[in-house]
N, C-alpha and C positions, 0 to 999 in steps of 0.2 A: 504493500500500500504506500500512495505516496506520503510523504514526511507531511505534508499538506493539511494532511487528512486524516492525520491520527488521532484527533481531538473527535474527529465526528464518528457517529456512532449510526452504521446502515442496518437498519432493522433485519431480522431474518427473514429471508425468503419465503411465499407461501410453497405448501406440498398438497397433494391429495388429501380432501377429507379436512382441510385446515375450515376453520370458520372465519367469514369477513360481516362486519358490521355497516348496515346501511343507515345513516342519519339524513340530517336535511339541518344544518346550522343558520340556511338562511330563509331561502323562500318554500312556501308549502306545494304540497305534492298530491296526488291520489294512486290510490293502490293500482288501478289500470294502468295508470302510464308508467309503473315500474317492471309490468308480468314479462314484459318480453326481455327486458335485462334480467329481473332474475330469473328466466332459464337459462339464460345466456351464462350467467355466471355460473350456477350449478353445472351446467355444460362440462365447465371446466375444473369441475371435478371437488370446486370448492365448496362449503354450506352457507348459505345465506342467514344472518341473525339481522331481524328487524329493530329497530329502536322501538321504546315503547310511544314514544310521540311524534314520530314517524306520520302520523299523518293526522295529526293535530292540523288547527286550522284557527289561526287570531290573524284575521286582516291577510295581511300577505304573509306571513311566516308562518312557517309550520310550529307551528304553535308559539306561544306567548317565550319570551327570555328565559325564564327559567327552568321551561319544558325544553326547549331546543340545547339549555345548557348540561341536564340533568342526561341528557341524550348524549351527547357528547362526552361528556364527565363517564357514563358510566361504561361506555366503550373503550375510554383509555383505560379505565381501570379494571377493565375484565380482562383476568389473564388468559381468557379461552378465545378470546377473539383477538384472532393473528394479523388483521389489517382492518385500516375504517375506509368505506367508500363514501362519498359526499356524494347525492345521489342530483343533488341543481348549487345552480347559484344562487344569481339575485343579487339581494341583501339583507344584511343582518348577522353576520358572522363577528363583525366589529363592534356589537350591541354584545355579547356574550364573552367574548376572548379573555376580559381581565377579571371575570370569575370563572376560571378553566386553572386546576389544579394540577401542575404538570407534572410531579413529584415523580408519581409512580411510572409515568411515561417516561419517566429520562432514565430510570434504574431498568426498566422491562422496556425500552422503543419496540414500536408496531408503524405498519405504512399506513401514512394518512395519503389519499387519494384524492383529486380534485380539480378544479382550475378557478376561473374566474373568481366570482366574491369567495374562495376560496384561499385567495393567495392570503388572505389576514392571517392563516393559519398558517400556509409556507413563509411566509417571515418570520410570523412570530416562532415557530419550531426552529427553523432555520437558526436561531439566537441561543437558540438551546441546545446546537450541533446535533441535531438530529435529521436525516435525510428523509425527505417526502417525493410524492409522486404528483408533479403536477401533469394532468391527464383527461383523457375525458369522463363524461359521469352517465350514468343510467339514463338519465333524461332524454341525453342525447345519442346511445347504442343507435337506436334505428333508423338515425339521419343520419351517419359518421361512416366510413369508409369501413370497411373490413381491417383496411391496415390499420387506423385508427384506435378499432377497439381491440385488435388481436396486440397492438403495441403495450394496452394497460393490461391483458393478460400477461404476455410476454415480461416485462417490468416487475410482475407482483411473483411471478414462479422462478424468476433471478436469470433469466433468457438473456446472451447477448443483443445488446440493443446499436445500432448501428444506424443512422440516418441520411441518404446521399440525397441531394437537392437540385435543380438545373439553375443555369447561372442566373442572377438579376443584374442589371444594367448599374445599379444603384453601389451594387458592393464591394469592398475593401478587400482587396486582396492579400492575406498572411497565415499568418497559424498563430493559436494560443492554447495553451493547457493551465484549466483551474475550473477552481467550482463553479456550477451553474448556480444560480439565484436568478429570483425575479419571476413576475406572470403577470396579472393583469397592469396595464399601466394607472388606470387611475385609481385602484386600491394602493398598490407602491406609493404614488403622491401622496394619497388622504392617511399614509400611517407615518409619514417624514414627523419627528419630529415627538412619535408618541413610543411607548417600551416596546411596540412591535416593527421599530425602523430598521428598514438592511443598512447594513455593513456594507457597499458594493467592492470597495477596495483590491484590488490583485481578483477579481472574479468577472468569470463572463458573464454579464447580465441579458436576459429574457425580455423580452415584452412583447405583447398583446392589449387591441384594446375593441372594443364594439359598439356601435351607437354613440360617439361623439363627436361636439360641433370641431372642426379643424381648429377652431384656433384654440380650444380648451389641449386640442394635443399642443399645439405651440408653447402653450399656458406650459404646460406640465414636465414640458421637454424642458428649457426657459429653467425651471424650479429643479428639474435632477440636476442640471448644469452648472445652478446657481448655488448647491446644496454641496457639490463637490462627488456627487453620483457615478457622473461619467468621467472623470478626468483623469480617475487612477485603475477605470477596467482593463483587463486582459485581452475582452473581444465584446462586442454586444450581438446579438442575434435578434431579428426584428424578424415576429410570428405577423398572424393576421391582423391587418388593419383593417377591420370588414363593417360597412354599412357607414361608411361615416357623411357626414351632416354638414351643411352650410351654409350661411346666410343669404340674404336677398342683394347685400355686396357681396363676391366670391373671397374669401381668404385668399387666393389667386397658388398657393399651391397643393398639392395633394398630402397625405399623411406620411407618404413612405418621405418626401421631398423635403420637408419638417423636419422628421429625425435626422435623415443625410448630413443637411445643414448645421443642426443640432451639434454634431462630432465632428465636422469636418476638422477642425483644427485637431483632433489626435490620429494620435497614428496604430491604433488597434486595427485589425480584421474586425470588418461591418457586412453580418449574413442579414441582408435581404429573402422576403419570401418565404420563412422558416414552415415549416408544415405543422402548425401549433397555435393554438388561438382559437376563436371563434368563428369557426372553419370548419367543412365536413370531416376535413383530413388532417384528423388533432391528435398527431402523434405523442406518445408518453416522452417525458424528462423527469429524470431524479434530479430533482435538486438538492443542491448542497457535495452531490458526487463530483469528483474529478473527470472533466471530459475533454476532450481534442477537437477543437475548432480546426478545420482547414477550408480557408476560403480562398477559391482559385475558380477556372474556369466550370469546375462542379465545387460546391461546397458539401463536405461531409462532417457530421460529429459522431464523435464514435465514444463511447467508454469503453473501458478494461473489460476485461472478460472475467475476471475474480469480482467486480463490484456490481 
């Protein structure tokens, strides 16, 4: 393992017959729209445990704070359930996070699974050198590519994961090796500054973001910049920038054109395009793992094969 990385701790891999916990931290859910992930997951050999308010219902979150956190709480602390899946986003996970007892999760780590309003949870673990899975979720199995969802199986049963990408116009060509961090972009922004802010430092940083207006990504780009974010990454990797919004003047550039700008003054490898985000084809990342950026005429990341 690298010297890097011997502080963080990669949860064990799942096996046959292991149990994964399904919650909902932020927005609510119905039983339907989970049956075809969990056969999907039993499929693969795993058992499904439900939360018990799992499909609670207060306004938009699957159930009130203290049901969504009781749900959460009681997964990390079942030592029979070997991973959590996050089964939507939304929001609401940054309503719950600073009564989350992490004790027993840092002496026993399990994969926390997830993406978008998700990432409250990959940084703040993140902090506590713990590796997670940022990935797609149940919601979205049935609209997500085959590679998509075979990447979060793959990921969760310790499969070498391996990523090649076709070139974008946009990107920086070099290599870097160091921990992944980072997912949605404007969860990242809205936690600068509170106990669940990333470190970005000597690390390749992630982002993705969905549904917003251009200039709020200016806005936000602007504030990682401003914050000291970007200035000392290894690499950054830009996932989906998908559905985004503009006024009745144009902001006059696009989102990928924004970030570009954003870094041009450093001299890291800049992956454009990344297959991650809110995007059919939302391939899995460990974060917090040691990985190999190589950006050139194909861009590939690869992790070790032992991690």
């Amino acid at each position: 393992m690298n010297k890097e990385q011997t502080s963080l701790h990669i949860p064990t891999y799942l096996k046959e017959g292991d149990k994964i916990g399904l919650i909902s931290t932020a927005r609510k859910i119905s039983r339907d729209e989970l049956q075809e992930a969990i056969k999907c997951i039993e499929s693969w050999g795993l058992e499904v445990v439900l939360g018990k308010n799992l499909f609670n219902n207060y306004h938009q979150f699957s159930g009130q704070d203290d049901e969504r956190t009781k749900d959460l709480q009681s997964m990390l602390d079942n030592q029979y359930i070997k991973a959590i899946l996050c089964v939507r986003g939304g929001y609401g996970t940054v309503r719950i996070i600073d009564d989350i007892d992490f004790s027993h999760f840092q002496k026993n780590p399990k994969w926390l699974a997830g993406f978008s309003d998700i990432t409250v949870l990959h940084s703040h673990i993140h902090k506590l050198n713990v590796a997670t899975l940022h990935s797609t979720m149940p919601i979205s199995f049935s609209s997500n590519t085959s590679k998509a969802v075979m990447s979060l199986k793959d990921a969760l049963l310790g499969k070498h994961l391996s990523i090649i990408i076709d070139h974008h116009p946009f990107n920086r060509f070099g290599e870097a090796k160091g921990q992944i961090v980072g997912g949605n972009l404007s969860i990242l922004y809205s936690l600068i500054g509170s106990p669940s802010d990333l470190n970005t430092d000597g690390k390749i940083l992630f982002i993705e973001d969905l549904d917003e207006y251009l200039y709020h990504i200016d806005r936000m780009m602007m504030n990682l910049k401003r914050s000291g974010k970007l200035c000392n990454l290894k690499g950054l990797i830009v996932g989906g920038m998908t559905k985004m919004n503009d006024n009745t003047i144009p902001f006059g550039k696009d989102a990928e054109s924004i970030i570009k700008d954003a870094v041009s003054e450093y001299n890291y490898p800049v992956c454009f395009g990344f297959p991650a985000g809110h995007i059919k084809d939302n391939r899995a990342l460990k974060l917090g793992v040691i990985a190999e950026l190589k950006v050139d005429k194909q861009s590939m990341l690869n992790y070790e094969q032992s991690q």
